[in-house]
C-alpha positions in Angstrom: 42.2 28.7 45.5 42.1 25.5 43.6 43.9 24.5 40.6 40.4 24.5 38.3 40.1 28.2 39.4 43.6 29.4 39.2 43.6 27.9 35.3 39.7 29.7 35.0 41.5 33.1 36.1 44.4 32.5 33.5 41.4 32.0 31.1 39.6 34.8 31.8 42.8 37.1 31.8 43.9 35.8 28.1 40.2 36.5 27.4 40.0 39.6 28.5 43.8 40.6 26.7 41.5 39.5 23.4 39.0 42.2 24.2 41.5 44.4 24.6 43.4 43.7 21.7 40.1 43.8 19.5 38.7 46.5 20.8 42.0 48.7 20.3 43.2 47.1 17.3 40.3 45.5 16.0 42.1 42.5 15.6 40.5 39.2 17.1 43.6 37.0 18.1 41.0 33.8 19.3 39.2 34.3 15.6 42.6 34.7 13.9 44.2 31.3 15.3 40.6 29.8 14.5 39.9 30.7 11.0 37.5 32.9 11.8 34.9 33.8 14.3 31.8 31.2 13.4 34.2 28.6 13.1 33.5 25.5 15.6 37.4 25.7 17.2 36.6 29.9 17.9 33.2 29.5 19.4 34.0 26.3 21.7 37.2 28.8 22.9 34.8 31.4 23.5 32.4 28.8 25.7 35.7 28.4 27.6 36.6 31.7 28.3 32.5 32.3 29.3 32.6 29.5 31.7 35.9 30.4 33.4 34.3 34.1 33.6 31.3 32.3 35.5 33.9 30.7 38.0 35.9 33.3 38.6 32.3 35.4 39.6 31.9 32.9 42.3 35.3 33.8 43.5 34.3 37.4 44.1 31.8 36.9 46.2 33.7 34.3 48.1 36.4 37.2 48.5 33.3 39.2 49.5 31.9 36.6 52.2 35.2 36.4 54.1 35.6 40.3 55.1 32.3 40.1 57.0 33.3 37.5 58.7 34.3 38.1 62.6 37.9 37.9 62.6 38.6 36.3 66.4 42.3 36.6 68.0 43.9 33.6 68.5 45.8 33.9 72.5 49.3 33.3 72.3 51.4 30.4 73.7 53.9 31.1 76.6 
């Protein structure tokens, strides 16, 4: 996993903590830090967190892809 997809994942976790957080507590940390929720600064964080969403879906069905793959033993060295 590259570095642009281990930083999407760290994106998408602190995104999803923000759900969380909002959901239970009804408090929106990404709308708190950016004066509110229709401010320009909240939505472009929320475009962020979208797109590292989208990149991390591509890494599930790359995980996906490699367990039906043949997995051949390699012969050992004497």
């Amino acid at each position: 996993m590259g570095k642009v997809h281990k930083l999407a994942l760290a994106i998408t976790i602190i995104g999803a903590l923000n759900w969380g957080v909002a959901g239970i507590f009804r408090f929106d940390v990404v709308a708190q830090f950016a004066g509110g929720f229709a401010e320009p600064l909240a939505r472009f964080i929320y475009i962020i967190i979208g797109i590292s969403g989208l990149l991390n879906l591509g890494l599930l069905f790359d995980q996906s892809r490699n367990r039906h793959e043949e997995i051949v033993p390699v012969p050992e060295k004497a």
